[in-house]
PLY file of the C-alpha trace (Angstrom):
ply
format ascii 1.0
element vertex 77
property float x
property float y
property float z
element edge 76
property int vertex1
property int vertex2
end_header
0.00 0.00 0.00
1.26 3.89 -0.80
1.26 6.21 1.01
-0.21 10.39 0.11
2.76 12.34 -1.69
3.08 15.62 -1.33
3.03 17.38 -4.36
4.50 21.66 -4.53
3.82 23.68 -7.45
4.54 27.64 -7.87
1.56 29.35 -8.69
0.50 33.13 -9.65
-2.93 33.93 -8.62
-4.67 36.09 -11.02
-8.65 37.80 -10.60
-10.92 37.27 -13.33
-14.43 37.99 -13.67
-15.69 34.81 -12.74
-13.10 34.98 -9.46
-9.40 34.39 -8.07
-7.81 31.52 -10.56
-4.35 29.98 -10.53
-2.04 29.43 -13.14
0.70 26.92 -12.37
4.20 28.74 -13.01
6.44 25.34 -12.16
6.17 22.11 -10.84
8.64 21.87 -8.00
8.61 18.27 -6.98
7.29 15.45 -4.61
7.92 13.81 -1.44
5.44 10.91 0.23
4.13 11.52 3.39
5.78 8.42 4.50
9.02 9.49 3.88
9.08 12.91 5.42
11.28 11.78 8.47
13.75 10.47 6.52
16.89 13.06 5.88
17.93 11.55 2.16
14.57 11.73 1.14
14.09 15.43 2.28
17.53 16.16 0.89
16.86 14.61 -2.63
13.50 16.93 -2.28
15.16 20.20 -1.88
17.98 18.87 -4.58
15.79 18.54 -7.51
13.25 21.39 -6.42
15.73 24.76 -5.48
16.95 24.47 -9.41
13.46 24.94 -10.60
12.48 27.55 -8.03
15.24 29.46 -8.61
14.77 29.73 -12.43
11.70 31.04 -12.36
11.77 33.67 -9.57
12.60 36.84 -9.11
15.79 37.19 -6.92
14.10 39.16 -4.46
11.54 36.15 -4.13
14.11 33.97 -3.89
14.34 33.81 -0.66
10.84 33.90 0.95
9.65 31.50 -1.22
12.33 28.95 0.03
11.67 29.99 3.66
8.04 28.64 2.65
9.37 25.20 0.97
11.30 24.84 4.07
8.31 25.00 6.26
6.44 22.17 4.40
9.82 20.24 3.54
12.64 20.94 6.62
16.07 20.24 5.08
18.14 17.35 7.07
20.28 18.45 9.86
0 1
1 2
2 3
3 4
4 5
5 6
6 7
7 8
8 9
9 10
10 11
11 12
12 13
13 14
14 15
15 16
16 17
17 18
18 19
19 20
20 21
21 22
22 23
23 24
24 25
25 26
26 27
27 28
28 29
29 30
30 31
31 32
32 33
33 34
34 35
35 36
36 37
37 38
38 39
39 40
40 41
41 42
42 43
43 44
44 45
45 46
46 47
47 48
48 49
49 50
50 51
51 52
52 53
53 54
54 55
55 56
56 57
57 58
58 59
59 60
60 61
61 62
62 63
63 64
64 65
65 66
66 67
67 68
68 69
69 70
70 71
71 72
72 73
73 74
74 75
75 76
C-alpha cells in the first residue's frame, strides 16, 4: 500500500471575472508523506526542487519562497 505524496507547485494567482484563478508557473517536486522523516529523502527533495524555483523567480523572491518550501519540507540536519 502507498502512502499520500506531497506534491509543490509555484503558482500566480490572477482575478478574473468569474473569481481568483491559478495558473501553475512550475512544478517543483514530490515527497510521500511516509518518507518525510527520513533526511535523504528530504535532501533529494530540496535537490531537484531549489533548481526549478530558482529559475523562475525573481531574486528578491528567492528567498521567501524557500523559507516557505522549508516550512512544508525541513532540510536534514
Amino acid at each position: 500500500m502507498t502512502g499520500h505524496a506531497l506534491d509543490f507547485f509555484l503558482v500566480s494567482t490572477i482575478r478574473t471575472r468569474s473569481g481568483p484563478r491559478q495558473r501553475i508557473i512550475a512544478y517543483l517536486g514530490s515527497i510521500e508523506e511516509r518518507l518525510m522523516s527520513l533526511d535523504r529523502q528530504r535532501a533529494l527533495f530540496h535537490k531537484n526542487a531549489m533548481p526549478k524555483l530558482e529559475s523562475v523567480t525573481q531574486p528578491d523572491q528567492y528567498e521567501s519562497l524557500i523559507q516557505s518550501l522549508k516550512a512544508k519540507v525541513p532540510q536534514p540536519d
